[in-house]
Wavefront OBJ file of the C-alpha trace (Angstrom):
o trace
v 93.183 62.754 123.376
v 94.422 63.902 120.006
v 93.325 66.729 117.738
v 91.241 67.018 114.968
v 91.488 70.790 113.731
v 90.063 72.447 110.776
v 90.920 75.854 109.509
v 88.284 77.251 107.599
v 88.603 80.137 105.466
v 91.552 81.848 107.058
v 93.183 84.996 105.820
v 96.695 86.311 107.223
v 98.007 89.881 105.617
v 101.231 91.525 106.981
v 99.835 95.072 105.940
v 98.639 95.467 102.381
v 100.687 92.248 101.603
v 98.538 89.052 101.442
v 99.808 85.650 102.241
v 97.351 83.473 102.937
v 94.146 84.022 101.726
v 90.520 81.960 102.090
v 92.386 78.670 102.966
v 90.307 75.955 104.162
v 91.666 72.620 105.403
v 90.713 69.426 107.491
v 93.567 67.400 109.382
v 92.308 64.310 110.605
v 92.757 62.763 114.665
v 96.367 60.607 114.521
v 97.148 62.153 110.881
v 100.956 63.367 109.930
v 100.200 65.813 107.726
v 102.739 67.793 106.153
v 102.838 71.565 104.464
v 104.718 71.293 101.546
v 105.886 74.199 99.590
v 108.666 76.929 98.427
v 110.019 79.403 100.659
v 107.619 82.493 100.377
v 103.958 79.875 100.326
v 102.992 80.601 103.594
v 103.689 77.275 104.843
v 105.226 78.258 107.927
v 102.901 81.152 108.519
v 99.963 78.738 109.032
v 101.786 76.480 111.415
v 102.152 79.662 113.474
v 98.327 80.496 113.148
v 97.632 77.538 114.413
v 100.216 77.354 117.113
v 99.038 81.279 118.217
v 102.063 82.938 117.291
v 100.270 84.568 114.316
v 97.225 86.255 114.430
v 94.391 85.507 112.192
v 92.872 88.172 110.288
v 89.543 86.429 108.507
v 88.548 82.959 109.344
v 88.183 80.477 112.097
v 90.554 77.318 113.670
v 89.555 74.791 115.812
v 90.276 71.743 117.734
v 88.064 69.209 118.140
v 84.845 71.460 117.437
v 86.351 74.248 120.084
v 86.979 77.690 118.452
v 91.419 78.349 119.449
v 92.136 81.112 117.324
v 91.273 83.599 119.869
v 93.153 81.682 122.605
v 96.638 82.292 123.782
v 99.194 79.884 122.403
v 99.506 78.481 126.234
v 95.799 77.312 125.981
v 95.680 75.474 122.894
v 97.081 72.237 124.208
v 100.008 71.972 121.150
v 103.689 71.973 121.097
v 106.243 73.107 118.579
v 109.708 71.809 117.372
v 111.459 75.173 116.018
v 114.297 74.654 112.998
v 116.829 75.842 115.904
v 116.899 73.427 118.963
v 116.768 76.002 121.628
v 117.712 73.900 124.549
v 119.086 75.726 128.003
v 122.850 75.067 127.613
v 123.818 75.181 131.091
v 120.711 72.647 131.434
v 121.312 68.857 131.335
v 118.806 66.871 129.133
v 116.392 65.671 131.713
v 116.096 69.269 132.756
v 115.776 70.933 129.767
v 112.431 68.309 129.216
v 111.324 68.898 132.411
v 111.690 72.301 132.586
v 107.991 73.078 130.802
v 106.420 71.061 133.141
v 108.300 72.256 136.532
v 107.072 76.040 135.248
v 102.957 74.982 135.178
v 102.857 72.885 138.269
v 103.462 69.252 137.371
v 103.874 66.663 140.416
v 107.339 65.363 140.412
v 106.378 61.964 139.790
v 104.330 62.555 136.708
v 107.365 63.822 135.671
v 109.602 61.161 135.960
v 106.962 58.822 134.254
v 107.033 61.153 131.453
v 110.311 61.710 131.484
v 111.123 58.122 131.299
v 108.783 57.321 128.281
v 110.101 60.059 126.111
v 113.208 58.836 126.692
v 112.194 55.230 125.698
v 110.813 56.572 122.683
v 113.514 58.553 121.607
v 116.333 56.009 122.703
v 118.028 59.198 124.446
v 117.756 57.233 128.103
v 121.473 57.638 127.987
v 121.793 61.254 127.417
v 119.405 62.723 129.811
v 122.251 63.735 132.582
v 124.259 65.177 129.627
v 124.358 68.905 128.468
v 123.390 70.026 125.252
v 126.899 71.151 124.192
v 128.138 67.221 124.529
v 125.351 66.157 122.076
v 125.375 65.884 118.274
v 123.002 67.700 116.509
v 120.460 64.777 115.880
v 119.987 64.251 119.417
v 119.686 67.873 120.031
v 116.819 67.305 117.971
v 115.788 64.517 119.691
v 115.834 66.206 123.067
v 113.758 68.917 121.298
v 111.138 66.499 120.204
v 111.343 65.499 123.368
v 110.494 68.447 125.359
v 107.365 68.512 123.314
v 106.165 64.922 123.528
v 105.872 65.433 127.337
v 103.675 68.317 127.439
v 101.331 65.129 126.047
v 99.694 67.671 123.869
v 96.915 67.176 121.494
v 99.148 68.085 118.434
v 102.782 68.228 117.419
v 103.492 71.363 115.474
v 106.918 70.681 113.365
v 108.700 73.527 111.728
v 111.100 72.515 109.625
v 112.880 70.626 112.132
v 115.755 68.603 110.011
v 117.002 72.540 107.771
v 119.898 72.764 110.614
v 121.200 68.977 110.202
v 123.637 68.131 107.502
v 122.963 65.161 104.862
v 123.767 62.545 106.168
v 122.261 63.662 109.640
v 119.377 64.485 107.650
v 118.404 61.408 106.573
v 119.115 59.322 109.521
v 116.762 61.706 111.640
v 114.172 61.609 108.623
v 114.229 57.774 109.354
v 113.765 58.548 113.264
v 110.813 60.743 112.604
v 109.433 58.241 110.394
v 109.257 55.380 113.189
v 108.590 57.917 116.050
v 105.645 59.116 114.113
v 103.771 55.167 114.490
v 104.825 55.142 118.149
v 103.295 58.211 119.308
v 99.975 58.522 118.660
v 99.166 62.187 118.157
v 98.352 64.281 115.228
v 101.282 66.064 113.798
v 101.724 68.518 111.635
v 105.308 68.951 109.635
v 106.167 71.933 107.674
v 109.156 71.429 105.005
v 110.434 72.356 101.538
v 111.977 68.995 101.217
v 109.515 66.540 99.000
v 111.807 63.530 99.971
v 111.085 64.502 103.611
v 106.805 64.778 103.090
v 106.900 61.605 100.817
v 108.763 59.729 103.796
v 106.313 61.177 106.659
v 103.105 61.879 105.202
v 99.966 59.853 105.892
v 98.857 63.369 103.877
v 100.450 66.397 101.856
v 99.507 69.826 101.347
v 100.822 71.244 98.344
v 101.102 75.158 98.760
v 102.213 77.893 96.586
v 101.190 81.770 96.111
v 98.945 81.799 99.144
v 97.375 78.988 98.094
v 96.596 75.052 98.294
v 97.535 73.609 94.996
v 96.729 69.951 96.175
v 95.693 67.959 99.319
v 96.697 64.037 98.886
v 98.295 60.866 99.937
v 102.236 61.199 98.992
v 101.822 58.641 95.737
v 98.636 60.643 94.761
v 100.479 63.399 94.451
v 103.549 62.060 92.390
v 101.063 60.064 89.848
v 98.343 62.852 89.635
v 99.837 65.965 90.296
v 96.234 68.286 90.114
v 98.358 71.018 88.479
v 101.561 71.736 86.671
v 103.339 73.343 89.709
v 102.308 70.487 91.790
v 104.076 67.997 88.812
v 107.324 70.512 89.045
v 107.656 70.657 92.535
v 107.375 66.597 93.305
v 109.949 64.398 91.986
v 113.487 64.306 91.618
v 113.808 65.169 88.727
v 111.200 67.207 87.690
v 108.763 65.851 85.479
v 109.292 66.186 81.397
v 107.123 68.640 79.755
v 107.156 68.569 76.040
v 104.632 70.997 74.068
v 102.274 68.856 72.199
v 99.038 68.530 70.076
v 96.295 66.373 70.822
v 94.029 64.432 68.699
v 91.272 62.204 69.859
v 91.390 58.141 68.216
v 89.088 55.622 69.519
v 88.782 57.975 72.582
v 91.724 58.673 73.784
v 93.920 60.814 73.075
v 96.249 60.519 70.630
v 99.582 63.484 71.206
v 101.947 64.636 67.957
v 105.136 65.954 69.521
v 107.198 68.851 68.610
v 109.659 66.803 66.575
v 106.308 65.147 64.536
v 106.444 62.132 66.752
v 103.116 60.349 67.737
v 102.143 58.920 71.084
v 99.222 56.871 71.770
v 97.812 57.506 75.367
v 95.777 55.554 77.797
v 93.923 59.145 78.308
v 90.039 59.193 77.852
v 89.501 61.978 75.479
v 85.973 63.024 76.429
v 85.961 66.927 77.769
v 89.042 67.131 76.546
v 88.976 69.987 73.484
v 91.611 69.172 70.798
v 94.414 71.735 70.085
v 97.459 72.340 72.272
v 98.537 71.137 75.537
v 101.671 70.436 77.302
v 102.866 66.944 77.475
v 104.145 66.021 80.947
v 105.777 62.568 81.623
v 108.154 61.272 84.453
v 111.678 60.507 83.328
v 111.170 56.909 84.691
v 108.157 56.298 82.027
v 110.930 57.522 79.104
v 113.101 55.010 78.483
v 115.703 53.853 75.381
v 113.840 51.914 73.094
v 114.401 48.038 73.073
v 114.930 45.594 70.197
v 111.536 45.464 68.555
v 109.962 48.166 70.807
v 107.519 51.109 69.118
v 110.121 54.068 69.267
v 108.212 57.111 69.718
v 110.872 59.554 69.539
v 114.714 60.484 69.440
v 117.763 62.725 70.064
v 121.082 63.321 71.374
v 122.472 62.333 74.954
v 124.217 65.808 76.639
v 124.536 64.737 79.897
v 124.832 61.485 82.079
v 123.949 61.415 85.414
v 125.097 58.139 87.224
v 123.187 57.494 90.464
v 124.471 54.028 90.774
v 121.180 52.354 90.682
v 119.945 54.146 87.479
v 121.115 56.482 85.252
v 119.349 59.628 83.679
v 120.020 60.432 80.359
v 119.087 64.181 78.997
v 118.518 63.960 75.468
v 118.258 66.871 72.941
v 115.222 66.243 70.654
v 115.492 67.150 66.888
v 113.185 70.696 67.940
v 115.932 71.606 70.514
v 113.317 70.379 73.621
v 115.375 68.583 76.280
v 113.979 65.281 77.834
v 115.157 63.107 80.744
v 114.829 59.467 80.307
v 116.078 56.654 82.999
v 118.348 53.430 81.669
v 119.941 50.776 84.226
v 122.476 52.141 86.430
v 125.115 50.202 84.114
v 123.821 52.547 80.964
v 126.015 51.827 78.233
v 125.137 55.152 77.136
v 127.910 57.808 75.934
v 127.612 61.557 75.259
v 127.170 61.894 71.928
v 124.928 58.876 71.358
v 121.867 59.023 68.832
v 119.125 57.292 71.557
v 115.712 55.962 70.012
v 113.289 56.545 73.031
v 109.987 54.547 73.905
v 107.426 57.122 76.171
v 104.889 55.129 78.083
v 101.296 56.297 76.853
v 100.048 54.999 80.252
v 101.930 57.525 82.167
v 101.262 60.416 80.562
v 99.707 63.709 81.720
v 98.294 67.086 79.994
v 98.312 70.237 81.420
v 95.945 73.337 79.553
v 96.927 76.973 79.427
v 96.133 77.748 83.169
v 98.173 74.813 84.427
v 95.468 72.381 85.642
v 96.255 68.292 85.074
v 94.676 65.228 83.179
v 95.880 61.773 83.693
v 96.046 58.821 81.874
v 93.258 55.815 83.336
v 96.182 53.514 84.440
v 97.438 56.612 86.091
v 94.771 55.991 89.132
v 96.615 53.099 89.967
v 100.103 54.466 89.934
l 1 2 3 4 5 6 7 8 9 10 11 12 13 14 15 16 17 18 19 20 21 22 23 24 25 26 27 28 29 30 31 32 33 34 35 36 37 38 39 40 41 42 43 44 45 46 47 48 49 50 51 52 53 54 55 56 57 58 59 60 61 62 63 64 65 66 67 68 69 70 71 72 73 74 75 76 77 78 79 80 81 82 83 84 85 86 87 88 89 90 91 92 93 94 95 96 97 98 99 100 101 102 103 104 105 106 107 108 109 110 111 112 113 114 115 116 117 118 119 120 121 122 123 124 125 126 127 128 129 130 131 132 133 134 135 136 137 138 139 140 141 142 143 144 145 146 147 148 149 150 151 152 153 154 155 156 157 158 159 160 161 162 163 164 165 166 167 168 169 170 171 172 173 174 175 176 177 178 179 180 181 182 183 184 185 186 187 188 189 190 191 192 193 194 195 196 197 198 199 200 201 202 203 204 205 206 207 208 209 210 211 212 213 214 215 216 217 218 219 220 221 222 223 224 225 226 227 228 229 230 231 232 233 234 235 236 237 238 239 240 241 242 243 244 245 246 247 248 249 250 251 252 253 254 255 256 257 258 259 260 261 262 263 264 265 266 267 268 269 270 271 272 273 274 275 276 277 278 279 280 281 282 283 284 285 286 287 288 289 290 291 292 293 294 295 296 297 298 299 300 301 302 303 304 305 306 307 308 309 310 311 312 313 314 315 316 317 318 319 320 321 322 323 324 325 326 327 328 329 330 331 332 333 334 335 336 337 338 339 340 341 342 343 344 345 346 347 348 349 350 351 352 353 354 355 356 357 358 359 360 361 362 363 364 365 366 367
């Protein structure tokens, strides 16, 4: 049976230091959800409160309608993959998996079978009579995930599991996780820093900052409507433009005049929007250079060229000394030095008030 947990107005202070405070938050049976956030959010923090290695101060968790912050962590049915692998070196791999299950009791046989499906999950059959020390890092991992997954507990608890690995290890046990995650069926929870890892895993994120959840939403919801502008910063390689800008209401929507006098249509609905001043955010792949017979909306000087083989991003110096990113085909023609006419999407647009929260453009809901 897998878990369905809600936290409901939890509080955690380390003395007169807050760092999570009235957080609330449903995880569904079979979900991946992922905590996404800077160091400092409290990401981390609440994966411990959940696995009992933090106490709570105010507020309840439970799983599946039963009350576990007052349990030991042994009695909450989870198990946890720590950043470091901390396998038994003198241990081979088979041992080092069993070894949970030897301590509470667990017939020999049931071990085996467990044993022997982990290892068919994992693809790690031929490792298990090896120690850790003749294993690459990735499959320490994988014996790690492994030690959890036969417990057969009602949740995986993942703490930044892949911050040890280098690049290129990185990615190929990003890609592991990813299929692992559709062949065991278990809620998991996944705790990272890395957007490229919670946009690979994620069935659901969970934006966090300053003790805080900025946003709760499917990866894609939370690139093409970012709820606020630290959300919009934090998501997306690179970070999102954001351009100061005025905004006018015309057949209602609105209708943006940019530092440099430029005018942008939108596909924004206007209504409850007050005019006056916002900030103009827009992804670098919805700036691009203008075309033969394309509206240009704006223009400037390219400063740098960054060549990513498959696209290039050009940062362009407006006429008011604002700096924008725009993406051309990764065989840009493009020089430093070049005057560039730019086109700006109004359909991708977003505003952002004085205290940071987001409006989208309509075609934005179907990003």
């Amino acid at each position: 049976m897998t878990a369905q947990i809600e936290i409901t107005e939890v509080t955690k202070r380390y003395g007169a230091l807050t760092v999570l405070e009235n957080l609330s938050l449903s995880i569904k049976a079979n979900e991946f959800m992922v905590f996404l956030g800077p160091s400092g959010c409290g990401k981390s923090t609440l994966l411990r409160m959940i696995a009992g290695l933090e106490s709570v101060d105010e507020g309840t968790i439970a799983i599946n309608g039963r009350r576990i912050d007052t349990l030991p962590p042994g009695q909450r049915d989870l198990a946890m993959v720590f950043q470091s692998y901390a396998l038994y070196p003198h241990m081979s791999v088979a041992d080092n998996m069993a070894f949970g299950l030897k301590n509470i009791g667990v017939p020999a046989d049931v071990i085996a079978t467990r044993l022997s499906e982990a290892a068919r999950m994992l693809e790690i059959g031929h490792l298990m009579e090896r120690k850790p020390g003749q294993l690459s890092g990735g499959q320490r991992q994988r014996v790690a995930i492994g030690r959890a997954i036969v417990k057969e507990p009602k949740a995986f608890l993942f703490d930044e599991p892949l911050s040890n690995l280098d690049a290129a290890l990185r990615v190929r046990t990003r890609v592991e996780l990813a299929q692992l995650r559709h062949r065991v069926k278990s809620t998991m929870i996944f705790v990272t820093h890395d957007q490229i890892e919670a946009m690979t895993l994620a069935d659901r994120v969970v934006v966090m900052n300053n003790r805080r959840i900025e946003q709760i939403g499917t990866p894609m919801d939370i690139y093409t409507r970012p709820a606020t502008r630290f959300v919009a910063t934090f998501v997306g390689s690179p970070t999102m433009n954001f351009l100061k800008a005025k905004m006018d209401s015309r057949d209602g929507f609105a209708t943006l005049t940019l530092p440099d006098g430029a005018t942008l249509q939108t596909a924004m609905r206007s209504d409850g929007l007050a005019p006056g001043a916002y900030e103009l955010g827009i992804r670098a792949e919805a700036v691009r250079p203008a075309r033969a017979g394309e509206t240009v909306t704006t223009s400037g000087t390219v400063e740098v060229l960054e060549r990513l083989g498959d696209r290039t991003l050009l940062y362009i110096r407006l006429s008011d000394g604002s700096m924008i990113v725009a993406e051309d085909a990764g065989l840009s023609r493009a020089a430093i030095g070049d005057r560039m006419e730019l086109t700006l999407d109004g359909s991708r647009v977003h505003l952002f008030d004085g205290e940071g929260r987001a409006f989208h453009a309509v075609e934005a809901a179907h990003g």
